[in-house]
FIKOL-329022 format. One record per atom (N, C-alpha, C): x, y, z. Coordinates in steps of 0.02 Angstrom, whole numbers, plus 50000, padded with zeros to 5 digits. Each point is the difference from the previous one (the first is absolute). Example, Ala and Ser with C-alpha at 12.3 -4.5 7.8 and 13.67 -1.06 7.14 Angstrom:
506604971650390;499555005950000;500455006050000;499825005349964;500425005950003;499615005550037;
# end
This chain:
500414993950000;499595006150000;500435006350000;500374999950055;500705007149985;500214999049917;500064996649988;500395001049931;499415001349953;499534999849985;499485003249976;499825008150028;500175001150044;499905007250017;500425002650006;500804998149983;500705001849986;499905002449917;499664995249943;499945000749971;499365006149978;499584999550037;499625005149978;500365007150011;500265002450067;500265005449991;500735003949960;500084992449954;500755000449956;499525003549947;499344995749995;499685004549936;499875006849999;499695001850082;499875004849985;500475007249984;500654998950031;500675003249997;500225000349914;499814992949957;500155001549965;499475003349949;499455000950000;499445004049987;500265006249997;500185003550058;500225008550021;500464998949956;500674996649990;500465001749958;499735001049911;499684996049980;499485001649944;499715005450004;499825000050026;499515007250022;500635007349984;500504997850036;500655005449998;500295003549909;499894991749993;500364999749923;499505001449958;499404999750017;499425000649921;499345002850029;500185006550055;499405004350036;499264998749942;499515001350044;499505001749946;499965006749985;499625002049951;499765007649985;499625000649993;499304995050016;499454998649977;499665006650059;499405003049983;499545006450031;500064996450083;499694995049993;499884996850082;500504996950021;500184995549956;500814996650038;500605003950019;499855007349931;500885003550036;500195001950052;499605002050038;500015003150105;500274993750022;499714992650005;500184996050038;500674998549973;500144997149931;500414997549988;500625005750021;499875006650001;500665002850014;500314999950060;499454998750061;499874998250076;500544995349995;499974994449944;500464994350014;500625001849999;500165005749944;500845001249965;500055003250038;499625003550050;500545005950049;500224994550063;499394997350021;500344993950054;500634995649975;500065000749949;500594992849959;500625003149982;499895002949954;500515002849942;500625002050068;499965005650030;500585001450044;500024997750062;499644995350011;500144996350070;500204993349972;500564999249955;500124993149971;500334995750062;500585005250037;500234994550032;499744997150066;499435004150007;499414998050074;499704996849973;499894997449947;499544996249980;500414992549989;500455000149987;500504994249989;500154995750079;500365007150040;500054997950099;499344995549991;499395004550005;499304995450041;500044991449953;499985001149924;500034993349981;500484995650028;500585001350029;500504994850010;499885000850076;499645005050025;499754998150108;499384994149980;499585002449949;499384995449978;500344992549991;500274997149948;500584996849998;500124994350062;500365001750023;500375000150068;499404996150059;499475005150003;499554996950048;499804993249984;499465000549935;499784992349971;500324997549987;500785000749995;500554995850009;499964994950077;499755003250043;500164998650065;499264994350009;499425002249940;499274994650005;500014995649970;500714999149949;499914992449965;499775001149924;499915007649985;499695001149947;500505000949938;500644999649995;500374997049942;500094993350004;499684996050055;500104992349971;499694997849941;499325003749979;499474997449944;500225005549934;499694997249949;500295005449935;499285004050003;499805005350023;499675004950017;500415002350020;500175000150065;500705003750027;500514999949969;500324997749959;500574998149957;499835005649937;499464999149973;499665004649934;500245005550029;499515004050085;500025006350016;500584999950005;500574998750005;500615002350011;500465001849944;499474994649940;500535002149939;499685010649968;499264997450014;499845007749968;500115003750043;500205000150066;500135004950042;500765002549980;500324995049986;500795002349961;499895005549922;499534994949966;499955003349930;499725005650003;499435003850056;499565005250000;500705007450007;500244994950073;500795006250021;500395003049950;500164994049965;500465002849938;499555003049964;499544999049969;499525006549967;499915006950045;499894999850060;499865004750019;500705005550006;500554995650017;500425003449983;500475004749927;499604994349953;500115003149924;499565006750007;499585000050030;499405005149986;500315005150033;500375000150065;500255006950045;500575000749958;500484995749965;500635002749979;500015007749993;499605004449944;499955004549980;500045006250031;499994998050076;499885003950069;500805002750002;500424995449974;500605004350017;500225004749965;499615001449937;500285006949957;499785004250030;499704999150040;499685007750057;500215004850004;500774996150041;500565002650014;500385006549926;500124994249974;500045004049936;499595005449982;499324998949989;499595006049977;500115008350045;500144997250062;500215005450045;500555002949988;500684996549996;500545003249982;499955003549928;499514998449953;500205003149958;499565007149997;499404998050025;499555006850002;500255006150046;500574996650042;500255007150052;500515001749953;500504995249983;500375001649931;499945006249961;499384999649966;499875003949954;499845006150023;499905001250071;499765006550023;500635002050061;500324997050024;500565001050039;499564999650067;499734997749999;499604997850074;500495001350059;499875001250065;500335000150040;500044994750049;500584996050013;500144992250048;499595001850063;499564995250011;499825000050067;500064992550031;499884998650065;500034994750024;499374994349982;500124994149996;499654996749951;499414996950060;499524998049985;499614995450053;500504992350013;499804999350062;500464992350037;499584995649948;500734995549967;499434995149956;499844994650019;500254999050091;499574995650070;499565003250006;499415006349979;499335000150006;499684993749959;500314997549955;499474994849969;499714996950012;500434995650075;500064992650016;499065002750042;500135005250015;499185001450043;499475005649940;499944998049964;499695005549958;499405003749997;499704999250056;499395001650021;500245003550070;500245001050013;500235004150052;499805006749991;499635005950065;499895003749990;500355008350020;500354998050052;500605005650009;500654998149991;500355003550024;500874999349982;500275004850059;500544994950024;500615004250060;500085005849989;500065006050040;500015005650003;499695005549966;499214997349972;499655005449986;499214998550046;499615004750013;499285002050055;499605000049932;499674996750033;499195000949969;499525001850038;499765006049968;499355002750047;499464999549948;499544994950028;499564998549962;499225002250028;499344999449933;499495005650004;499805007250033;500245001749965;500025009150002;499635003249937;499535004350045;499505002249946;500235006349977;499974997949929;500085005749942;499605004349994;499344998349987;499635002449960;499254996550032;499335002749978;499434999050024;499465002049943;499894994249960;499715001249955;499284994849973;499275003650004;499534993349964;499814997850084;500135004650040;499934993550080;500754997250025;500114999649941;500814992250028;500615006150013;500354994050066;500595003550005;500444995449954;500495004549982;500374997449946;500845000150040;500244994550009;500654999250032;500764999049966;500515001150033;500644998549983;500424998050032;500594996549980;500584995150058;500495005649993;500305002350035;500705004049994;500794994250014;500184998049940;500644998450022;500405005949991;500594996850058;500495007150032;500584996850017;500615002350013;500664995450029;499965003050071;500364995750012;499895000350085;500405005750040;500375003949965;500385004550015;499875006749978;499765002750041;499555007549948;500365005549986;499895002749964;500545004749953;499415004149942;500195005049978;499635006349971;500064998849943;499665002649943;500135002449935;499964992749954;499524996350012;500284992749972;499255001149954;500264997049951;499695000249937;499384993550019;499435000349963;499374995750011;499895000049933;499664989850015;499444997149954;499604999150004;499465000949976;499204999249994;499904993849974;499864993949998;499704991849961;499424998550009;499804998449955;499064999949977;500114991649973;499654997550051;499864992549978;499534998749945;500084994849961;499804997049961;499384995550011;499384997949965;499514995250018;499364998649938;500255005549955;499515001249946;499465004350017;500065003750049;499625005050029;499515000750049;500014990749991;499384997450058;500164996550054;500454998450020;500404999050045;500564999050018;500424997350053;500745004650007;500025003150048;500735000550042;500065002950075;500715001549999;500135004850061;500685003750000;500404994850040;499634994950021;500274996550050;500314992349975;499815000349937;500264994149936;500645001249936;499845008849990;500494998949946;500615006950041;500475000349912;500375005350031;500734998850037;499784995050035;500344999150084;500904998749995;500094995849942;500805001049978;500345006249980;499685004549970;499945005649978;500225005850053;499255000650039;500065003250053;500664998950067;499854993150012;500794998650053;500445003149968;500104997749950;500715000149981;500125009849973;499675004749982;499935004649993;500255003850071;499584997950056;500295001650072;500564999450023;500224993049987;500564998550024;500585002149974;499755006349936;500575001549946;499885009150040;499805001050068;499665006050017;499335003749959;499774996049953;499115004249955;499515000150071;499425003949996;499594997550034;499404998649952;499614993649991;499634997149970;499145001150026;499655003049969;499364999950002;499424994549958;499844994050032;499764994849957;499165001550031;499515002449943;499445000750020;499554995649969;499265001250035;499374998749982;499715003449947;499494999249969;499615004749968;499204996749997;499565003449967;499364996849991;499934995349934;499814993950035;499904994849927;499375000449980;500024998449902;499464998549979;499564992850032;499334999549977;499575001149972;499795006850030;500335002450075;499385005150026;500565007449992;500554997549977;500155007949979;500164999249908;499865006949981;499945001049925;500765003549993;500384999849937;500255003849995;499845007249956;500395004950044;500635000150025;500234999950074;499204996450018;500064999850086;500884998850030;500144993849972;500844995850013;500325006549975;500145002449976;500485005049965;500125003750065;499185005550008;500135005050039;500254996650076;499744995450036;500474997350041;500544999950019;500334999349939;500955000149988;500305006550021;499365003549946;500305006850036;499885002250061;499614999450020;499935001150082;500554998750046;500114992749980;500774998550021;500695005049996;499825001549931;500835004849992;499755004750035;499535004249993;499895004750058;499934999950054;499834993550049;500115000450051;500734996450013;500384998649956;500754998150045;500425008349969;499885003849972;500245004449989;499895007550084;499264998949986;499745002950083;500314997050071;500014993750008;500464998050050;500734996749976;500325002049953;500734999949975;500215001650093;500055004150009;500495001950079;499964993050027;499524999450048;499784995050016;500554992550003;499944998949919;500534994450002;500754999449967;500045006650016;500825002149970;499995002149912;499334998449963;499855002849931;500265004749985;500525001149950;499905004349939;499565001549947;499585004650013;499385000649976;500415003349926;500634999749981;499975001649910;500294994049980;499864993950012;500194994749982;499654993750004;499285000349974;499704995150033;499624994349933;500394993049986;499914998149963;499064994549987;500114998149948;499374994850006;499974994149960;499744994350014;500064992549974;499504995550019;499994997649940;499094993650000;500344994049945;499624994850030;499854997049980;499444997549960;499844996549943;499494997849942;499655005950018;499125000950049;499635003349994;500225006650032;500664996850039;500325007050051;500275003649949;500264997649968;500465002849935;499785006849973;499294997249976;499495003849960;499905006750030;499664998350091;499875004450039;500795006249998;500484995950008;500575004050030;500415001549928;499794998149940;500235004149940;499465006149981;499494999550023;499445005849975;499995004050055;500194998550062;500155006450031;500815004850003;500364993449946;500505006349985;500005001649938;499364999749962;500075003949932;499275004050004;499735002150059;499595004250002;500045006050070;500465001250006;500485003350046;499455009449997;499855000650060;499675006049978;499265002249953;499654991050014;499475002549978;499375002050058;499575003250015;499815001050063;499374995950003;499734999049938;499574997450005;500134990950012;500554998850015;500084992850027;500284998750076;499895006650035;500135001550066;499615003750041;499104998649980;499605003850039;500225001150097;499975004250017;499915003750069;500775001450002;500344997849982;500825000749992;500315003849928;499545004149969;500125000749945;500885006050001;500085003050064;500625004749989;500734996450049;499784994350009;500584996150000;500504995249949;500825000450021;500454998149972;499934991849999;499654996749915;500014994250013;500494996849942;500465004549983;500264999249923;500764994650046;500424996149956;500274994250018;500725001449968;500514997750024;500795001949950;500284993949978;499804993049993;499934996849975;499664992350003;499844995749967;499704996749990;500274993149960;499684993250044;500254993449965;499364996050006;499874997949946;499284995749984;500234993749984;499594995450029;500144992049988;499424995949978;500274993249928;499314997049981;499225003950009;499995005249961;499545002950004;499454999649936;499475005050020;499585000349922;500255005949999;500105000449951;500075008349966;499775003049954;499324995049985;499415000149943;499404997750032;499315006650002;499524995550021;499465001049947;500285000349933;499455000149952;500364992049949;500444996150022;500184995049971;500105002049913;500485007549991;500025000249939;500534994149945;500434995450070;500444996749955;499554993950006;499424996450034;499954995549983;500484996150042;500145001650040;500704997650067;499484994650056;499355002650012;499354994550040;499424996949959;499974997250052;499334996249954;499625005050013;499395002849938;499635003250000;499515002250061;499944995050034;499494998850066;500355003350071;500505000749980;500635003050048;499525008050006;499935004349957;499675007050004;499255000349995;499634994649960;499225000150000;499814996250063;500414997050044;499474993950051;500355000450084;500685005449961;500375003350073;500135006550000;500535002049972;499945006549986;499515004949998;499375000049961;499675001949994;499445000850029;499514997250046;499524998950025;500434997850076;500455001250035;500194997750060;500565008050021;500264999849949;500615005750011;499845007249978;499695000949954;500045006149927;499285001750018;499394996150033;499354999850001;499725003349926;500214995049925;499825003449943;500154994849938;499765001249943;499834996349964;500685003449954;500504996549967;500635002049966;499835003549930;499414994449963;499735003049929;499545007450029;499775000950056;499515006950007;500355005250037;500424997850016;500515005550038;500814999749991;500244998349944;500734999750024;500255002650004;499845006350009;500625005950035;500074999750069;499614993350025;500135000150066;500404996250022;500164995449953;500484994950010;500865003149957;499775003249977;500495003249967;500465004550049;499565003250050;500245005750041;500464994450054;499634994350030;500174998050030;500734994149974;500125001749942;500744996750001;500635003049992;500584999850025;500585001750007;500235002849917;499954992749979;499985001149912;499855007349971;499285001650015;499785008849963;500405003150040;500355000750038;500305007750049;500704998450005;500244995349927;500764999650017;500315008349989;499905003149951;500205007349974;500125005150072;499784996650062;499955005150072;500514996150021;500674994749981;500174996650063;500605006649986;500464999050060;500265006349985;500504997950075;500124993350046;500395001850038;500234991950004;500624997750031;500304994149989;499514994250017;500024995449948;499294994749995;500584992049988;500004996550033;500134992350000;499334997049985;500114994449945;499374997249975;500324991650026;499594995450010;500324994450023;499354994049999;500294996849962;499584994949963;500314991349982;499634995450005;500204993649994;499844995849929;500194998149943;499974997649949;499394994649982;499834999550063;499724993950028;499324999850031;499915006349996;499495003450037;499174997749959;499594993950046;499475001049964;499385003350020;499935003950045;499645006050029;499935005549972;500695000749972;500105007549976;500494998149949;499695000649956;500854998449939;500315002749981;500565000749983;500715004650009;499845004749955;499594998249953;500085005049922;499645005250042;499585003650026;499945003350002;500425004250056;500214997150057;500585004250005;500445003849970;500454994449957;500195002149952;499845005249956;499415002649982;499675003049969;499945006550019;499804999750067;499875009050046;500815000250007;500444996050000;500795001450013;500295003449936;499724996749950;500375004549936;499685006449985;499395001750005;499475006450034;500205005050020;500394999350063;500055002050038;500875003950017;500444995449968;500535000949999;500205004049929;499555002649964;499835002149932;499865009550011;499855000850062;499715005950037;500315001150065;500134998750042;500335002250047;500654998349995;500445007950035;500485002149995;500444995150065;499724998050068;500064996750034;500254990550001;500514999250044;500064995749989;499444996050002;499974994149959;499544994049966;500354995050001;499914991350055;500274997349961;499684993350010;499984994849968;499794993749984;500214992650032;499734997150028;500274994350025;499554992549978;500344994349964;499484995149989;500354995350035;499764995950047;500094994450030;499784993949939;500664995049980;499724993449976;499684996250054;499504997049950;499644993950057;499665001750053;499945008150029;499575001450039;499445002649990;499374994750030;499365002949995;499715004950053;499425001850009;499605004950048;500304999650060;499945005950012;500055000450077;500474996850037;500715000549958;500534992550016;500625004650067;499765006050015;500475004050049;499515001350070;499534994650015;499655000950058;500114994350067;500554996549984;500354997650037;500574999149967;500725000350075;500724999249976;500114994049967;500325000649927;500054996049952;500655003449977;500344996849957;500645000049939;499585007549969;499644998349975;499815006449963;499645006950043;499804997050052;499505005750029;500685005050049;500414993149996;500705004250041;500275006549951;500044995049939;500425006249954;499605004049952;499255000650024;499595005449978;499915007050044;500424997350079;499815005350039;500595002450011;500694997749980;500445001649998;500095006049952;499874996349926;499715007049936;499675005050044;499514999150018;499625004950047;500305006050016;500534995950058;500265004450041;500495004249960;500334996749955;500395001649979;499825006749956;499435000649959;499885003049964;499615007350044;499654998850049;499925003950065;500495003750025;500394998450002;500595003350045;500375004449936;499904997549939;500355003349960;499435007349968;499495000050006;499425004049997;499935006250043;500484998150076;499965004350061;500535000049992;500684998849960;500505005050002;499915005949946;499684996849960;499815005649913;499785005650038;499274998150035;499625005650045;500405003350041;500624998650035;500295003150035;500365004349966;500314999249942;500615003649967;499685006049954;499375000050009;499505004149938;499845008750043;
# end
């Protein structure tokens, strides 16, 4: 009997690795199936440990005496080595980083410990404070909150990030993404602002937008407070954060997306967007159609695309590349079936076509969605770019 249920869970291990190598894209299957590649793809070698602790035990029930147990052991070997063909690609990471600071003379900073991996779900890091739910903003009824990471040693004039989580607009928490980002930002002296905002179905946009800004205005208003430099205060999202935290830095000064706050400083000095949309009228044909008529549209946009699309128009990064105008990191995975690269790609050549400001591009091989929300090979050396490109943004700003 162990070796029958040795064997069943060899299948199911080797299922996820399928799943890794040949995601679906299908309207209903793509959410789950990508559920699988973010659990798999960069947790190859936790996934290998548990098979050989798995292993090991029904070793100890008798369950490689029968060929059930004998089978699970052979596909538990064959799944590993696939799964490991599948992460190879993880190590040009490295590469993509050196060359993108390369090309811009990035400035060396200290890299993340690449012993965060072994725990990758971990949510703080040695020598930086987290002060967590603190209300921003009060909007619709809801209080709307934020985590302050900080280093443990307080000191003045330190430059801040704003991070807008990702969820597709309908759900998502400050208390899930970000978090490699943010530590490691602190521990480099940043102070990190990772907030809330209002999700669809019950907020419309530009409900999420104006949120964001609330944020920059209220860490700009209590800048003292946590040692802020209020002329240096950057911003970063992920997929739907992306969106949020690229349209509030290419609409810098509009008032009408900052009701009751309309004569506050919510404008940003630079900006890094990750696996994002940067199209919500699907002009490349980058989603399945149902992506803007059956979500977008009637959940997010509250609007019909063929009867209104200047509303979906307003609301993408894409129409307001001609405003970007201050240092922008774009950062994207090849692999990505959430958000597909081309259109990154797309607002990147846009964009870098019009502003005078540094612009610059990063493609991860082999990485899909949301692959920098726990410490990973890549999520290490995406926040490293990060920093790197951050610190080089707040010396420009300084020397100007």
């Amino acid at each position: 009997m162990s070796g029958w249920v040795l064997l069943t869970l060899a299948l199911l291990g080797a299922g996820l690795v399928a799943n890794a190598a040949w995601p679906s894209r299908g309207p209903i299957s793509l959410t789950p199936s990508w559920v699988g590649v973010f659990l798999t793809t960069d947790l190859v070698f936790h996934h290998i440990a548990l098979q050989i602790i798995v292993v090991f035990i029904f070793y100890a029930f008798g369950a490689l005496a029968a060929l059930p147990g004998k089978l699970a052991v052979v596909i538990m070997i064959g799944s590993s080595v696939a799964l490991l063909k599948i992460w190879l690609p993880a190590l040009k990471a490295r590469q993509v980083v050196e060359q993108t600071a390369a090309n811009f003379d990035m400035e060396e900073v200290e890299r993340v410990p690449g012993s965060l991996s072994l725990t990758p779900f971990r949510k703080t890091r040695e020598g930086v404070e987290v002060i967590p739910d603190i209300e921003f903003f009060h909007a619709a009824g809801r209080s709307l909150k934020l985590d302050v990471f900080q280093p443990d040693a307080a000191s003045d004039d330190r430059p801040a990030l704003i991070y807008v989580h990702g969820g597709g607009w309908v759900f998502g928490d400050k208390k899930d993404q970000g978090l490699p980002l943010c530590n490691h930002l602190a521990s480099l002296g940043w102070v990190c602002f990772n907030i809330n905002y209002r999700l669809s179905p019950g907020a419309t946009w530009p409900e999420h937008l104006i949120d964001a800004k609330a944020a920059i205005a209220w860490v700009r208003e209590h800048a003292a407070d946590y040692g802020v430099d209020p002329g240096f205060v950057a911003i970063s999202g992920g997929s739907a954060g992306e969106q949020i935290a690229a349209m509030a830095a290419l609409t810098q000064g509009e008032e009408g997306l900052q009701p009751g706050f309309e004569d506050e400083d919510t404008a940003v000095q630079a900006v890094v967007t990750s696996y994002g949309v940067y199209d919500l009228t699907n002009r490349l044909g980058a989603h399945n159609p149902e992506f803007v008529s059956k979500m977008i549209g009637p959940l997010v946009v509250k609007a019909e695309i063929e009867k209104e699309p200047e509303k979906f128009a307003s609301a993408s990064p894409r129409d307001h590349t001609d405003k970007a105008s201050i240092p922008w990191l774009v950062i994207h995975g090849d692999a990505d079936e959430l958000a597909p690269a081309v259109e990154a790609r797309d607002f990147f050549d846009a964009m870098s076509k019009t502003s005078s400001a540094m612009c610059a591009y990063a493609e991860f091989p082999g990485a899909s969605h949301a692959f920098d929300i726990y410490y990973c090979h890549r999520a290490n050396a995406a926040v490293d770019l990060t920093a790197r490109f951050l610190a080089t943004a707040r010396s420009s700003s300084n020397d100007a």
